[in-house]
Structure formats: structure tokens, C-alpha cells
C-alpha positions in Angstrom: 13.1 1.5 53.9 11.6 4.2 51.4 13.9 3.5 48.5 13.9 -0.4 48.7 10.2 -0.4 49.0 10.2 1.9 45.9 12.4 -0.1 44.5 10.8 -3.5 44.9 7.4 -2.0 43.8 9.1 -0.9 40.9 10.6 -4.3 40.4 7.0 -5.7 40.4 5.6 -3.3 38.0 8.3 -4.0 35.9 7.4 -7.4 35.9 3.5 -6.8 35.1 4.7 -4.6 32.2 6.8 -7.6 30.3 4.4 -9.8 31.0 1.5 -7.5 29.7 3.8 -7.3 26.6 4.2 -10.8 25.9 0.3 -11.6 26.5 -0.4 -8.8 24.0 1.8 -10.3 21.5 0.7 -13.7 21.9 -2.7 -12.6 21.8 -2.0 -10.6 18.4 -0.6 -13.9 17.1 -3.5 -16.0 17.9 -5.8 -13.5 16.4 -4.1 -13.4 13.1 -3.7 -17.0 13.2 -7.1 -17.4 13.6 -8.4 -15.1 10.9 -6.2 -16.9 8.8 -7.3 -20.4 9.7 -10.9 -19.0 9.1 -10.5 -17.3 5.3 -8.6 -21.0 4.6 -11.8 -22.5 5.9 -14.4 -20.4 4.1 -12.6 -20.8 0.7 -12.5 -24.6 1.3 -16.2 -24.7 2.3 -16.8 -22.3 -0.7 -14.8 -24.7 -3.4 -16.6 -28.1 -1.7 -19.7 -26.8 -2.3 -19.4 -25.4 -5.2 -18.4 -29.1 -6.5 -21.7 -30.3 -5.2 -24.1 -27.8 -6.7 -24.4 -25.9 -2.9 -25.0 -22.6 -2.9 -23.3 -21.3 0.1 -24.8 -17.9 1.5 -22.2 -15.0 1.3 -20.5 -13.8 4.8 -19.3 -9.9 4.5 -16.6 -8.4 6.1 -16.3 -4.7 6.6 -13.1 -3.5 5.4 -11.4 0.0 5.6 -9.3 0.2 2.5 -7.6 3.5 3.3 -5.6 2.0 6.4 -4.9 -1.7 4.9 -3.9 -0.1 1.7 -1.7 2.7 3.5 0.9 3.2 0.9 -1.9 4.6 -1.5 -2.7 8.3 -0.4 -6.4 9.1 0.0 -6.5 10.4 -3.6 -5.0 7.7 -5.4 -7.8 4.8 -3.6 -10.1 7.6 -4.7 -9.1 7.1 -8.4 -9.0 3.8 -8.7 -12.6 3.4 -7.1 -13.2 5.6 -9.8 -12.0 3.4 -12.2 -13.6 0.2 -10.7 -17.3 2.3 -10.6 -17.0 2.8 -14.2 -16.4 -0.8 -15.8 -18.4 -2.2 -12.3 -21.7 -2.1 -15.0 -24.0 -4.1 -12.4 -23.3 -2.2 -9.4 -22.8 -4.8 -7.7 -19.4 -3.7 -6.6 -17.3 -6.4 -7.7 -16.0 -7.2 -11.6 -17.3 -10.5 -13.0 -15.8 -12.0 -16.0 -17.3 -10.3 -19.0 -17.1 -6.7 -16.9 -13.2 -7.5 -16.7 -13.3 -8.5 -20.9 -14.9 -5.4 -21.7 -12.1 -3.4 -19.2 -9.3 -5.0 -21.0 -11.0 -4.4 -24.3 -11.4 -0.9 -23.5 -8.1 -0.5 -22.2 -7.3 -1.9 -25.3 -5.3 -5.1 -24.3 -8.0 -7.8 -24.6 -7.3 -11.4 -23.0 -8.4 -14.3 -23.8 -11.3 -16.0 -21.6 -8.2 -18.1 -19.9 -6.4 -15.2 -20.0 -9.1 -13.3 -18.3 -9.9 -16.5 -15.6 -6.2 -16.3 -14.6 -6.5 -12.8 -14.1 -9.6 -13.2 -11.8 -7.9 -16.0 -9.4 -4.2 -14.2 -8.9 -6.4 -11.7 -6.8 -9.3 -13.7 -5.9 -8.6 -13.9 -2.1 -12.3 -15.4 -0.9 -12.5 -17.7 -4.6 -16.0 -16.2 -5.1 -15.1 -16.0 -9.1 -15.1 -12.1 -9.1 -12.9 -9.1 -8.3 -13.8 -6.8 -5.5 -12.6 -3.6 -4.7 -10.3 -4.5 -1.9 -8.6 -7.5 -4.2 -8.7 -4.8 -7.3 -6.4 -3.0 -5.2 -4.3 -5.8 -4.5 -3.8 -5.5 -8.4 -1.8 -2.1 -8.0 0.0 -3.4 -4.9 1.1 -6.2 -6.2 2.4 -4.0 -9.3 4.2 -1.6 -7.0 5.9 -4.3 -5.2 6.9 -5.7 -8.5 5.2 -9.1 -8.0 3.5 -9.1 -11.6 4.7 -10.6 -14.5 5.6 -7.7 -17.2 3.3 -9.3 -19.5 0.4 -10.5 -17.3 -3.1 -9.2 -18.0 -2.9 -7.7 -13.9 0.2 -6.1 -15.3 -1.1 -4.4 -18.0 -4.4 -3.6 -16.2 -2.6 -1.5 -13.7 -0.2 0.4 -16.6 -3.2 1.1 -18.7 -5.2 3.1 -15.5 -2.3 5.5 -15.1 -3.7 7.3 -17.9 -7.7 8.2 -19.3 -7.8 6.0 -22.6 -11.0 7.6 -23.3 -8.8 11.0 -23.6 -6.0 10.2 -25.2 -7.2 6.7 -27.1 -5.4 3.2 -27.3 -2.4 4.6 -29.5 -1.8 7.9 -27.1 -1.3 5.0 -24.4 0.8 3.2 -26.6 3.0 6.1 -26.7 2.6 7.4 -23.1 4.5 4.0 -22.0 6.5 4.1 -24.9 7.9 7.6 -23.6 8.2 6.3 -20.1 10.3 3.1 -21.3 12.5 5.5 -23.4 12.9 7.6 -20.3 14.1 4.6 -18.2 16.3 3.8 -20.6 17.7 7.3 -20.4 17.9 7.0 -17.0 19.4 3.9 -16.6 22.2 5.0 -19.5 22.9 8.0 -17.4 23.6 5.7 -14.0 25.6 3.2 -16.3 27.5 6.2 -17.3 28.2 7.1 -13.5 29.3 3.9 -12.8 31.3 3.6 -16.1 33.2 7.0 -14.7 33.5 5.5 -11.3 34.8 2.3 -12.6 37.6 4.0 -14.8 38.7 6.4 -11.7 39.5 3.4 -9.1 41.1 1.8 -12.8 43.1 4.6 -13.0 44.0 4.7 -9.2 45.1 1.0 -9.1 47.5 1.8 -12.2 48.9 4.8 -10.3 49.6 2.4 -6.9 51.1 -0.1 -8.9 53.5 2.5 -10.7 54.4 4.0 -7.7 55.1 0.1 -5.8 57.2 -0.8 -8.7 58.7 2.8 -8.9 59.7 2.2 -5.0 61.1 -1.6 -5.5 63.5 0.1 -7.9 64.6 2.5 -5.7 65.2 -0.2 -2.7 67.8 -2.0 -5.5 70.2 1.1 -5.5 70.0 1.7 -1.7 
């Protein structure tokens, strides 16, 4: 009576478990669903009133940047606060327009004010017409992921901070990513040459299987 009573108790808690687990996913849906529904919402109440000539009061959202942005190490959000602090002239902790023109033209890789708009709104998650420091890391994710066009202004933003142009000057950037393309290029020639070597082996291999079928269906005439 013991062991089935165990049993059946175990049976139930069982039961409580999976059905704790799907509650907790269901809730975790519903939350992200919402916070979704609500940043679509603010940026639509943001645009309408914007049209109209309504200021709309500012809602702030306290965001931990080290564990959203977890494939940065400590160090590396650290340096590009850094860099964000130094063209950020109003303190204001965000980059408007002419703060983002003077970064470029610094970096030396000035847009043009379309070119700097377009720049603005790839990142511009809450549409307020400025970059803050959470969507000016969304900059260097977006480049690690590859989601950046090679020749976009975010593209060239994010290259250009790998290195202190006030050190080595626009033309020592020019040729630190004109070293790192030629050393791509090296290493892709040296993996084409590995696959060249591969490619000739399993050549050569076939032409031996073939010599040595033909050399066989030779033999099977004479037998």
C-alpha cells in the first residue's frame, strides 16, 4: 500500500510539475507579447502626435545593457560607452543628428543629411529621432551578425570604432582596414588552396577506381 501510494503521489506531482511548466511558458509568451504590443503602441502614439504638433512626454525604461547585449564582454560595452560619451556633446545620453554628422566626419566618412537620417531610423527602436546607447549598441550587433550593408553609414560607423582615429588619423584607418581586407584575402586564398588540394585528391581517386574497374572488366574477358 506503501509503494502505490508513493507511486500515485508521485503520479500527481508529476502532473503539477508539467502543468507548472506550461503556465510558465504561456505566461513568458504573454509577457513578451505584451511588451511588444506596447513598444508598437508607444511608437504609433509617438508618430500620431508628432503629425499633429503634440508633444508627447517621454516614458523611460531601465535597461541593463550588460545581460541584453551578452555577446559583448564587460570591456567591450565599456569601450563603446566610451566612444558614445565622447561624440554624446550635450550629455544628454543619446546622439542627435548633427552629434552623429560630426562622428562620421570625425571618423572621417561623412554622410550626407539623408544619409545621416537613414542611419538614425535603422536603429531607432522607440522613433524618438535620436540614438541611444542601447540602440548604439544595436549598431555593433547588427554588424556582428552581418545584417549591415558593407557600404552603409552603420557599417562604416562600427569599422571605424575598432580603432582611435585621433591616434592613428583618417589615412592610418584607411590602411588598418586595408591590412585586414588583404589579410582575408590571404586567408580565404589559403582555404581555396585546401579545397583546391582536396578537390584534386578525390580527382585523382575516382581516376584510380575507374582504372582499376576497367582494368578488372578486362580481366573477366579472358576468364
Amino acid at each position: 500500500m506503501s509503494v502505490s501510494s508513493n507511486a500515485s503521489s508521485a503520479s500527481r506531482n508529476g502532473s503539477v510539475d508539467d502543468s507548472t511548466t506550461t503556465n510558465t511558458t504561456t505566461t513568458t509568451t504573454n509577457t513578451d507579447s505584451s511588451e511588444l504590443t506596447h513598444i508598437l503602441n508607444r511608437r504609433q502614439e509617438i508618430m500620431d502626435s508628432q503629425e499633429a504638433g503634440i508633444d508627447v512626454p517621454r516614458t523611460y525604461k531601465v535597461v541593463n545593457v550588460y545581460t541584453e547585449f551578452h555577446e559583448f564582454s564587460r570591456k567591450q560595452i565599456k569601450d563603446y560607452q566610451k566612444t558614445f560619451n565622447t561624440y554624446d556633446t550635450a550629455r544628454d545620453g543619446f546622439l542627435d543628428l548633427n552629434e552623429l554628422k560630426f562622428m562620421m566626419e570625425k571618423l572621417g566618412a561623412p554622410q550626407t543629411h539623408l544619409g545621416l537620417k537613414k542611419m538614425i531610423a535603422e536603429v531607432d527602436e522607440d522613433n524618438d529621432g535620436k540614438i541611444s546607447f542601447r540602440e548604439f549598441l544595436l549598431i555593433y550587433r547588427k554588424a556582428q551578425a552581418g545584417e549591415l550593408d558593407s557600404e552603409s553609414g552603420l557599417n562604416q560607423l562600427a569599422r571605424l570604432t575598432e580603432i582611435d582615429v585621433d591616434q592613428v588619423g583618417v589615412s592610418g584607418a584607411k590602411n588598418f582596414f586595408e591590412a585586414k581586407i588583404e589579410q582575408q584575402l590571404r586567408t580565404n586564398k589559403f582555404h581555396d588552396e585546401i579545397r583546391q588540394e582536396q578537390e584534386d585528391r578525390r580527382r585523382e581517386e575516382e581516376e584510380r577506381l575507374q582504372r582499376r574497374q576497367q582494368f578488372q572488366q578486362r580481366a573477366a574477358i579472358f576468364q
